[in-house]
C-alpha positions as CSV (number, residue, x, y, z in Angstrom):
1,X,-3.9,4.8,-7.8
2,X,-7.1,5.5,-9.8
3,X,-6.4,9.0,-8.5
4,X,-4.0,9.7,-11.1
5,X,-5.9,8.7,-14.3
6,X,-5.5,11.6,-17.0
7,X,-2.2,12.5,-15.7
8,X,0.7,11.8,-19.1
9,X,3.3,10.0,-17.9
10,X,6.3,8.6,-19.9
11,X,5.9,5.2,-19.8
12,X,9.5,4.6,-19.2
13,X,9.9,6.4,-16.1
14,X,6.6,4.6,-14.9
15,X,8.2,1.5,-15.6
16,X,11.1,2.3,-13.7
17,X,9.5,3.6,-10.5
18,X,7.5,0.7,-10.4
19,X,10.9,-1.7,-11.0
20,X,12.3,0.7,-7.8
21,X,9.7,-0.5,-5.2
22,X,10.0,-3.1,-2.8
23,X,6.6,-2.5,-0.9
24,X,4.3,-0.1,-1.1
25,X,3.0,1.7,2.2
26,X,-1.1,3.0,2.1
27,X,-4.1,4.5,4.3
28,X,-6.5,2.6,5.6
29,X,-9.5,4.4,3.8
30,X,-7.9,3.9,0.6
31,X,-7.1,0.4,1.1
32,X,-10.8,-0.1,2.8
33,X,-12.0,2.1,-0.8
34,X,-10.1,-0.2,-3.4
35,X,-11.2,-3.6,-1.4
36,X,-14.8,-2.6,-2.0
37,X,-14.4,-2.2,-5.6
38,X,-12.1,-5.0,-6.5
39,X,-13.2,-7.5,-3.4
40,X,-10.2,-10.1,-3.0
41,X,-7.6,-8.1,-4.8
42,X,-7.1,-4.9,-3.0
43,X,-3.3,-5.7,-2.7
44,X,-2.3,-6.5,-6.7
45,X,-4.1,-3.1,-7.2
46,X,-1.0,-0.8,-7.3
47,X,0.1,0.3,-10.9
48,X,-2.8,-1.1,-11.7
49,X,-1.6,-4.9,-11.6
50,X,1.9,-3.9,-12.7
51,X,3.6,-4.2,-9.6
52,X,3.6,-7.6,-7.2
53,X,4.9,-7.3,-3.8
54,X,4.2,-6.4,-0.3
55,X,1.4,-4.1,0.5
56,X,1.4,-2.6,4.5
57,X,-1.5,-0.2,5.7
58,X,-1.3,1.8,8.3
59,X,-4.0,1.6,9.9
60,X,-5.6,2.3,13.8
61,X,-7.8,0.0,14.3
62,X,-6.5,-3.6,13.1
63,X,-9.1,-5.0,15.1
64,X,-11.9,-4.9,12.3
65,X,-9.6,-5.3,9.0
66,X,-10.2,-7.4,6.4
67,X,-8.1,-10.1,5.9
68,X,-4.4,-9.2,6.6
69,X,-1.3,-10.5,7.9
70,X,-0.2,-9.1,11.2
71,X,3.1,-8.6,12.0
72,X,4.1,-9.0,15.8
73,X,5.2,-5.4,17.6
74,X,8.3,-6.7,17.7
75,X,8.6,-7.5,13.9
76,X,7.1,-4.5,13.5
77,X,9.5,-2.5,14.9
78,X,9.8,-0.1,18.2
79,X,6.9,2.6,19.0
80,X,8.2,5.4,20.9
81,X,8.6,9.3,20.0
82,X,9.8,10.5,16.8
83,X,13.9,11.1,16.8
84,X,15.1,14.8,17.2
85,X,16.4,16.2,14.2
């Protein structure tokens, strides 16, 4: 999230969106951009080493990622067309 450097936050409310998360969902490129700096600890980057938990990246071509945990399709969930609203 080194994005949002400079931005005033409360430090409260930080703390509680952070305390709110139970996984945190990200690009590829960003992922790909934060393992080249920080090689070996692209997923305790979030909050900046505030937050532990499961990272998932979407990504389309899981083929040539880095060290990751692939879930089955089935664990994964069902692909198929977005539901009508």
């Amino acid at each position: 999230m080194d994005w949002m450097s400079g931005v005033e936050v409360n430090p409260d409310s930080h703390q509680e969106s952070i305390a709110g998360l139970g996984a945190v969902l990200g690009g590829r490129r960003g992922y790909d951009a934060v393992a080249e700096r920080h090689p070996g600890k692209a997923g305790e980057q979030p909050y900046g080493g505030a937050w532990r938990g499961p990272v998932f990246v979407l990504t389309h071509h899981p083929e040539d990622a880095r060290a990751v945990v692939r879930l089955p399709r089935h664990r994964a969930g069902p692909v198929g067309p977005r539901p009508r609203r």
